[in-house]
C-alpha positions, 0 to 999 in steps of 0.5 A, a space after each residue: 437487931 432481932 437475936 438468934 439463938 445458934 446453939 446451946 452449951 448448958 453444963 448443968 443438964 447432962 450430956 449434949 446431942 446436936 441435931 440438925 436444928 435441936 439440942 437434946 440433953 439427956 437425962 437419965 428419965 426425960 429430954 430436954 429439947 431445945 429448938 434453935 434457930 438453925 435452917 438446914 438444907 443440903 444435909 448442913 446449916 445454910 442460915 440462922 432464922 430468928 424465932 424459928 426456934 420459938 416457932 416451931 417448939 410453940 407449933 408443935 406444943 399447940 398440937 401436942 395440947 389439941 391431939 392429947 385426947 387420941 394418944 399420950 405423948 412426950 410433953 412434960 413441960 413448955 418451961 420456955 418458948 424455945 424449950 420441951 421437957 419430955 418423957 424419954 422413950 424407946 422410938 418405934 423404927 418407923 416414920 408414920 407418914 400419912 398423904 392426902 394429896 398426890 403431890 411432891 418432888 422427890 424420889 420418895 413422895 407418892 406423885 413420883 411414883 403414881 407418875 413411875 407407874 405404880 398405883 397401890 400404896 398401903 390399903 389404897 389402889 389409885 386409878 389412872 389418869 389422876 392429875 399431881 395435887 390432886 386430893 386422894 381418895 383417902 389419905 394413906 399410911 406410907 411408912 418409911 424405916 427410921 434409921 440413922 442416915 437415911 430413911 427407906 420407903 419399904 411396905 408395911 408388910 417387908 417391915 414385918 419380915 425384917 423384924 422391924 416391928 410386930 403386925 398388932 403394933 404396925 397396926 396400932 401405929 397406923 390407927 393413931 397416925 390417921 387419926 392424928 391426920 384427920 384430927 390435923 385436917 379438920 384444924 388446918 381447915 378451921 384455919 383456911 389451911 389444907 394439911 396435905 402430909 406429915 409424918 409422925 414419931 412414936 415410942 413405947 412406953 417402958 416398966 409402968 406404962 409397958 406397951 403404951 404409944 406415945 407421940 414424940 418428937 414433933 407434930 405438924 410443923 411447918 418443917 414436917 408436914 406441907 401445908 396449902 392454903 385452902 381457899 385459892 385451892 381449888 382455883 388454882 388446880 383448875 387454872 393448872 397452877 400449883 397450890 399456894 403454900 408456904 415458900 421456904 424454897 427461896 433460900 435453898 435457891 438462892 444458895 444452889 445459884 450462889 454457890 455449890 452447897 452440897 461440896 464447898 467447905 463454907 458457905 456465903 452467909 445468907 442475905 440478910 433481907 431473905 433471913 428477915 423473910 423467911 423469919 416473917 414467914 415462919 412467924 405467919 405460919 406460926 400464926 395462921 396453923 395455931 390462931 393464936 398471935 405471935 408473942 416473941 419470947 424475952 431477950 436476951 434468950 440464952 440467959 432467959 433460957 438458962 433461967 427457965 430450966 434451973 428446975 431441970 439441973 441434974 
């Protein structure tokens, strides 16, 4: 039986905060993330996947080490696969969102409104009669605010007027985050893969590094951005089918025909054979976006994990 690692509670790292999938400790000048096996959906934890975790904090490092060339970012050290030291930051109130396709369910994404009616989004006016899936003219910046509870999709221009951010650092953000787009495309593309969105987290540096942006949080996971498989996309498309991507839908399914997740106190526990699913496919995720094959860290993980932040004690 595979381990997982549900949550952490180290007393020697400073004070805890639990987010959906992560444990964060803060200390006074860095973060220390650690990246659990938590499956989130319906605004609550619906499983536990092993190596999710490792997954996900390996993914991100691999991109942190391939975009470092275009803007600095958190990483101060990979101590343990499931773990990232970083550089805290003053987060900048805004989600870079960047969109090559015209794709996507909900109230927010950019198909739901072209089919709404509207055709401007950023700098980019989109003709009609453009088909769901189809790749943009060029990818656009689609920011939303970044705030405690719920993310707004409002424009570049009312964020400058509610005073979230200055126009020369909208504009710096927006330049680092197509950049970081066009980086991960090129990669993904290597890879047999199409990046078709993500979304970004930046901070500011403060006293030394005063001004300078930095790339935190994450970077092109498969829980932040959408991936499709290249090489049958074009068929598809012509077929009138919808690409082929990573499924990760089966499990949210499984439960809203099972249960009602969004109002029972608990939840039946996910069947074991979907859990070893979705686990095999974060692991192929993992492996075909990096290239690199996947070695799962030492067990047990919460003593290993211990072990390897001694040096981080405050």
């Amino acid at each position: 039986m595979i381990e997982v690692l549900k949550e952490t509670n180290f007393d020697f790292l400073g004070k805890k905060k639990t987010g959906k999938v992560r444990d964060i400790y803060i200390q006074p000048e860095r973060l220390i993330l650690i990246t659990t096996d938590r499956h989130s959906s319906f605004d609550r934890i619906i499983a536990h996947i092993p190596r999710k975790g490792q997954v996900l904090n390996q993914i991100s490092g691999f991109w942190f080490r391939v975009t470092a060339d275009i803007v600095p970012n958190h990483v101060i050290a990979i101590p343990d696969p499931n773990v990232t030291v970083a550089k805290k930051f003053k987060t900048v109130p805004v989600e870079a969102v960047v969109r090559g396709y015209l794709t996507g369910v909900t109230d927010t994404a950019i198909w739901t409104r072209y089919s709404a009616g509207q055709r401007e989004f950023g700098d980019l006016k989109l003709p009609d009669g453009m088909k769901k899936n189809e790749k943009l003219p060029a990818p656009v910046f689609d920011p939303t605010t970044k705030e405690e509870g719920h993310d707004r999709t409002i424009t570049p221009h009312q964020m400058i007027e509610e005073g979230l951010i200055t126009p020369e650092l909208l504009h710096r953000v927006k330049k680092t985050a197509l950049a970081l787009f066009a980086r991960g495309q090129e990669i993904a593309a290597r890879q047999g893969l199409i990046l078709v969105d993500t979304k970004y987290e930046f901070g500011m540096g403060e006293t030394g590094e005063k001004g300078e942006l930095m790339l935190i949080d994450e970077i092109h996971t498969p829980d932040s951005s959408r991936y499709w498989q290249r090489g049958s996309y074009e068929a598809r498309m012509a077929a009138g089918q919808e690409p082929e991507y990573f499924d990760k839908e089966f499990l949210r399914l499984w439960f809203k025909e099972h249960c009602d997740p969004y109002k029972d106190a608990a939840l039946p526990p996910a069947p074991e054979e979907l859990v070893e699913e979705m686990s095999r496919r974060y692991i192929q995720m993992y492996e075909q976006i990096t290239g690199e094959k996947f070695v799962p860290g030492e067990e047990p993980v919460l003593p290993r994990i211990e072990r390897n932040l001694q040096a981080y004690s405050v």
